[in-house]
N, C-alpha and C positions, 0 to 999 in steps of 0.2 A: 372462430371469432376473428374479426378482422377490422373489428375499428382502430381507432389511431385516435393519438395521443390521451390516452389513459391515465391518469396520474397515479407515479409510484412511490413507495414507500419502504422504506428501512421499520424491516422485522425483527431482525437477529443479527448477532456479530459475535466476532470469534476471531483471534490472536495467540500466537505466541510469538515470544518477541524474544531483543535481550534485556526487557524489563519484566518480562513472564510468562508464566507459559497457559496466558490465558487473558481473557479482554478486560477481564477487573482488575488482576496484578496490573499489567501491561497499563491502565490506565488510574492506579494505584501509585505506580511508577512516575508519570506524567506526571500527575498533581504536587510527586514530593519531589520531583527537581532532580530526580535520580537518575544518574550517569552507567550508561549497562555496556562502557566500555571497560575493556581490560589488556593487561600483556600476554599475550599470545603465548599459552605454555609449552607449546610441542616443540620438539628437536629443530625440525626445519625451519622456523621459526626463528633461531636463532641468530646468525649471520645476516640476515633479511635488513634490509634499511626502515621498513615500514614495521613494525611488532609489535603491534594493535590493530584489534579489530572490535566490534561488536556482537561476541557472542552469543548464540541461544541460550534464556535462563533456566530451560527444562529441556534437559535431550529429549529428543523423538524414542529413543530407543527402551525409554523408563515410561513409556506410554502405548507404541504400537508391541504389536508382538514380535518378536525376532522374525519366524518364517515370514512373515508378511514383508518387516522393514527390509528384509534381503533384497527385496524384487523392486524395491523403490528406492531411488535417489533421495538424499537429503530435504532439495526442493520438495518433494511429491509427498513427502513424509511430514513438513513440514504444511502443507495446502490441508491434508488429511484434518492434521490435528482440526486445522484451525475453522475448515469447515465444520466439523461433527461439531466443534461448537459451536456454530452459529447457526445453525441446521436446528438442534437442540433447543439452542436461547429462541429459536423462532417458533419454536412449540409443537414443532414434529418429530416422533416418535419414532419412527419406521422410513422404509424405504417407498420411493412413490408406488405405490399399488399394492406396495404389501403391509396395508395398515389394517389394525384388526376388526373386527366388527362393528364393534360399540364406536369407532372414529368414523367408520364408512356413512354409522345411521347419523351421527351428528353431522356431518358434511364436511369434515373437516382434510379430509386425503387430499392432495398434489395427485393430477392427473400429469402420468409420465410424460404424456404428448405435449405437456404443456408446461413440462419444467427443463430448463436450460443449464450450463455452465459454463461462465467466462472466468477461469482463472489463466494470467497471465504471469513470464515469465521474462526477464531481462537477457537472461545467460542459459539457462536450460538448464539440463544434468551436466553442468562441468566438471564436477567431482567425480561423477562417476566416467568420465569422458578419461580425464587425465590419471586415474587411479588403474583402471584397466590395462590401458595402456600400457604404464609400469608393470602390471601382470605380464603383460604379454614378451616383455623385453627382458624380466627379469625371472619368470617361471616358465614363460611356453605357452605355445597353444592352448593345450589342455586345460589351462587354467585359468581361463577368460571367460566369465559369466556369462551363461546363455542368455542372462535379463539384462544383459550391457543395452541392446537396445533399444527397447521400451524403457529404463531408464533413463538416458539419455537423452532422449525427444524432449525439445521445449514443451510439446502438447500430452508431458506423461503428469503432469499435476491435473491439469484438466480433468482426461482423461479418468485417471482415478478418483476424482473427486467426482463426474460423472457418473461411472460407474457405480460407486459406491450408493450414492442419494437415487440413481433410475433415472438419471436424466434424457429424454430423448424427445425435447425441441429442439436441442441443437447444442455442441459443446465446443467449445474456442477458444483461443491463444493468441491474441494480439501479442505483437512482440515489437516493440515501440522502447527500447534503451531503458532506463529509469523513468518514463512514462508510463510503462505497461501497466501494471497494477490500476493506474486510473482510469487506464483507454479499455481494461476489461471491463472494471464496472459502468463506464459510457456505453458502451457496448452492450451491458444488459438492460440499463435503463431502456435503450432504445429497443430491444426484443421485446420488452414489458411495452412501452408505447407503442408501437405499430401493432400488438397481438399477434405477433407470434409465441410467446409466452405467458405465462401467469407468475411463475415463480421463477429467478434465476439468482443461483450461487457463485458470486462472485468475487474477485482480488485478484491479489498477487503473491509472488511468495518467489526467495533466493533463498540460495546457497551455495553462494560462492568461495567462503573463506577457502583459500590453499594457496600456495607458494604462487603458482603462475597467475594467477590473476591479481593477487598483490602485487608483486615485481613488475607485474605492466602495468596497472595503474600508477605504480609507488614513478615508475618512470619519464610517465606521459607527466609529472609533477602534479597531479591530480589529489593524492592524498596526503594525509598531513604525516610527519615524521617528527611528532612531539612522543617518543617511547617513553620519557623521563615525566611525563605526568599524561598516563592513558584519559582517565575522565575529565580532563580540564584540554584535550585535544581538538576537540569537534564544537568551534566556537559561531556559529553563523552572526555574522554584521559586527562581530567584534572585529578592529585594525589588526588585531595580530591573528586571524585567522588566516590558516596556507593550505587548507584544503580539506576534504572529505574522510572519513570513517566509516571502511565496511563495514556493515553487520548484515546479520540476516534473519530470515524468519518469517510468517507471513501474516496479512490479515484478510479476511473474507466478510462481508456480510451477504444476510438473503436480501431480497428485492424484490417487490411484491408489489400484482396492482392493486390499487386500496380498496377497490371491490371486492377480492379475494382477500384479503385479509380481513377486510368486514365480516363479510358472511362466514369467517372462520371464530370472529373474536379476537385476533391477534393481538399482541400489545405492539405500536408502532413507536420508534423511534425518532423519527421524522420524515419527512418527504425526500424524495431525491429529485430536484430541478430537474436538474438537468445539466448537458457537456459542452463547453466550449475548444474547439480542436481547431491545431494551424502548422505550421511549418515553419521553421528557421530561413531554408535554404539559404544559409550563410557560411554551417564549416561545420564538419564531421563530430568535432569536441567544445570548440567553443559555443557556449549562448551570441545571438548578437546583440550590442553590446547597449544598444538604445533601449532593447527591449520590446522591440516592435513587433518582434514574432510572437510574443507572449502574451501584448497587447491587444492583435487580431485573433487571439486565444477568449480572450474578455470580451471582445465585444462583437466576435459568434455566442457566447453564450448567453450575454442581455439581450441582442436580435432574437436567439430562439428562445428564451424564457420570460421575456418580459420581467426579466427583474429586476427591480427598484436598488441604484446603488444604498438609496439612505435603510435600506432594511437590513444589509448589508453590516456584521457588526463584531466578524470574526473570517480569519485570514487563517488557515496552517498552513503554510509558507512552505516551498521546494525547499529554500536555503539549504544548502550542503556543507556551507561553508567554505567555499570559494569564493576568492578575491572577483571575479566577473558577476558570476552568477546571481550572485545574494544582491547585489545592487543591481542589474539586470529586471530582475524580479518587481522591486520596489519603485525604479522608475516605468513599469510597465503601470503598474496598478496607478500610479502617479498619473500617467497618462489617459487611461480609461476614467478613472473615476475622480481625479483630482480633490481637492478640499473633502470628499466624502472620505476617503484614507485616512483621515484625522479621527475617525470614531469606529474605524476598523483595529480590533485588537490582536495583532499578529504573533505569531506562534511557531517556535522553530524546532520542532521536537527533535528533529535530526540531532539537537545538539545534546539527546539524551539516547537514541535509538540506534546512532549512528545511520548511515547511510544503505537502505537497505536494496538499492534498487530496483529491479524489476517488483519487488516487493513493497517497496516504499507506497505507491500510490494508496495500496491495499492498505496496512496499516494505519495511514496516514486519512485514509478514510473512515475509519472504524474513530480513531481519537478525534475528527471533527462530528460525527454523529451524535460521537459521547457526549465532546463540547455542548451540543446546543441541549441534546436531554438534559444534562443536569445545568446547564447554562454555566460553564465554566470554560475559561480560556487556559493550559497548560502555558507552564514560563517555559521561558529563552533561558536556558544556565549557559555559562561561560563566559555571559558579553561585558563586562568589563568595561574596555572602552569600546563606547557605537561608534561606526562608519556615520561620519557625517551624512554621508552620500546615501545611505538608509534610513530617510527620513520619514518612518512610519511610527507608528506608537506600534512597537516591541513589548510584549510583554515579561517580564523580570520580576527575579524574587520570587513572588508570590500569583499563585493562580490567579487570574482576573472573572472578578463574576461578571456575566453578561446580562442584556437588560431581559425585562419583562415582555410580553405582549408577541407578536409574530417575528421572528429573524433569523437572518439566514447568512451563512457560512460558507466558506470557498476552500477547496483544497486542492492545490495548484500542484502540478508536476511535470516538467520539460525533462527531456533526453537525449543522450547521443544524437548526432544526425539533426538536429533542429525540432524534435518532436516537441508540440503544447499541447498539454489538458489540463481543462479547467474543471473542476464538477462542485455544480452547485448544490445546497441540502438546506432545507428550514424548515423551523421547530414547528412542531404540532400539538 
């Protein structure tokens, strides 16, 4: 098959967070305002200036099997989970080609040839990078895991998430800073438009908590060092916010062209627009500061979508919670869409999810899906007092219901290095 631009669709999703270890918790989580930061209980942790993070609410290890979790990184462990459910919620059974009879006569199988995987990663297997290592300096040779290096590889979530479903249209790893998770699912949207694929599983997923990556962020002044109140730390557009909270975890949905989930019966969640992507080329860590790399983010994806700002009527928001970033953000959308940002209901989960990077775009995509299905906007905890200078309608307190009728929703994510993605989605 080889037409081009097909329109796709949100089947399935799937999450674990540090608000659950699953896309209902996880978006259970969201609705009640609830904070899935904590203090940091291990040894090493102690002496650290930074001693919060946002922990996973379900270990991997009380769900995969041990021989299996041995051979995978926390990331890959964590992509696992969060595919099989959303692989599941999309209403397949089996692996591509190995479904049973009775699915073959209804028509309902994924032909492997034509099922993909884009799950992306920020940082890769750092844990098992830096963990090893310590083997090797502190046991010896002998005592360095044969599976250090397929663990390891940015493209070992893929990979096994690949593996796992039978995927072979094509399996990838964009690696884009705390963009990646959004630039994979762009990435599959457009396997599904051009026909190269029918079905592709995608996201993103981290797992970075440990000493060295804390202590250089905590460094670079990037994350917040409020230890003495963890869940009131991660404050986006609030004046007294001073920076980011790691967490980690990942989320995945499928992606499906709607012809194929027709002729399946699928239940759809909504459409997936489509991606707007751009460059900073301003500075390594900073956003710049106008916004304007974020903006030519917005308005690649109205040129390639044709979408109407005033349909337009839900934002989940990068915000990290940095002093640049979070108003960065807001005068971009200011710019593209001006007075139409007034009835945009903006949504800063991060300041419940923490910062999940390479991971974030994925999750952060599964809760804008939710948004428009159940037409609810998750609140902003922690804002207190707003940034003047973030002059959006924030949503606080309490969930915002969204309207009636056709609309559609934005989930923004920039990166290290100047990276922008935009991905559009509305209701069905």
């Amino acid at each position: 098959m080889s037409s081009t631009n097909r329109t796709v669709v949100v089947t399935g999703v799937g999450a674990t967070t540090p608000l659950g270890g699953d896309a209902a918790s996880t978006w259970e989580g969201l609705l009640a305002g609830r904070s899935g930061v904590r203090l940091l209980e291990e040894d090493w942790a102690a002496d650290l200036p930074v001693r919060i993070a946002a922990r996973i609410a379900v270990e991997p290890g009380t769900i995969i099997p041990r021989p299996q979790a041995r051979k995978l990184d926390r990331s890959a462990q964590f992509a696992l989970i969060a595919a099989r459910e959303a692989w599941a919620d999309a209403g397949f059974t089996a692996r591509a080609g190995e479904e049973t009879s009775a699915a073959a006569a209804a028509g309902i199988p994924v032909d492997p040839d034509r099922l993909g995987a884009v799950v992306a990663s920020g940082i890769g297997g750092v844990t098992t990078l830096l963990d090893q290592y310590d083997v090797l300096r502190e046991k010896g040779v002998r005592k360095v895991s044969p599976h250090t290096v397929p663990m390891l590889m940015p493209n070992s979530p893929a990979a096994n998430v690949g593996i796992e479903i039978g995927a072979r249209a094509g399996v990838h790893t964009p690696v884009s800073a705390c963009a990646s998770g959004a630039e994979a699912i762009g990435y599959a949207i457009e396997m599904i438009r051009t026909g190269r694929a029918d079905v592709v599983v995608a996201g993103g997923t981290e797992a970075s908590i440990h000493p060295l990556p804390i202590v250089a962020f905590g460094n670079m002044m990037a994350m917040s060092k409020n230890n003495e109140d963890p869940q009131g730390a991660s404050r986006p557009y609030d004046t007294a916010r001073n920076g980011f909270v790691m967490g980690e975890g990942a989320g995945i949905v499928v992606l499906e062209s709607a012809d194929h989930a027709a002729r399946r019966g699928a239940r759809v969640y909504a459409e997936a627009v489509g991606q707007g992507i751009s460059a900073d080329a301003h500075h390594i860590t900073q956003p710049e500061p106008s916004g304007s790399g974020i903006a030519h983010a917005l308005q690649n994806l109205v040129h390639a979508t044709e979408l109407k700002p005033a349909e337009i009527v839900h934002v989940n928001a990068h915000a990290t919670s940095t002093p640049q970033g979070d108003v960065a953000e807001i005068k971009a959308l200011r710019k593209v869409f001006g007075h139409d940002v007034d009835h945009m209901a903006i949504s800063a989960t991060k300041s419940m999810t923490g910062h999940l990077l390479g991971g974030a775009g994925g999750v952060e995509t599964v809760a804008t899906v939710l948004a428009l299905h159940h037409r609810l906007a998750p609140p902003t905890i922690n804002l207190d007092s707003p940034d003047p200078e973030a002059d959006g309608d924030i949503v606080r307190g309490e969930p915002r219901p969204l309207p009636a009728g056709t609309i559609s929703a934005l989930n923004d994510s920039f990166g290290f290095g100047g990276h922008n993605v935009v991905l559009a989605f509305r209701s069905v």
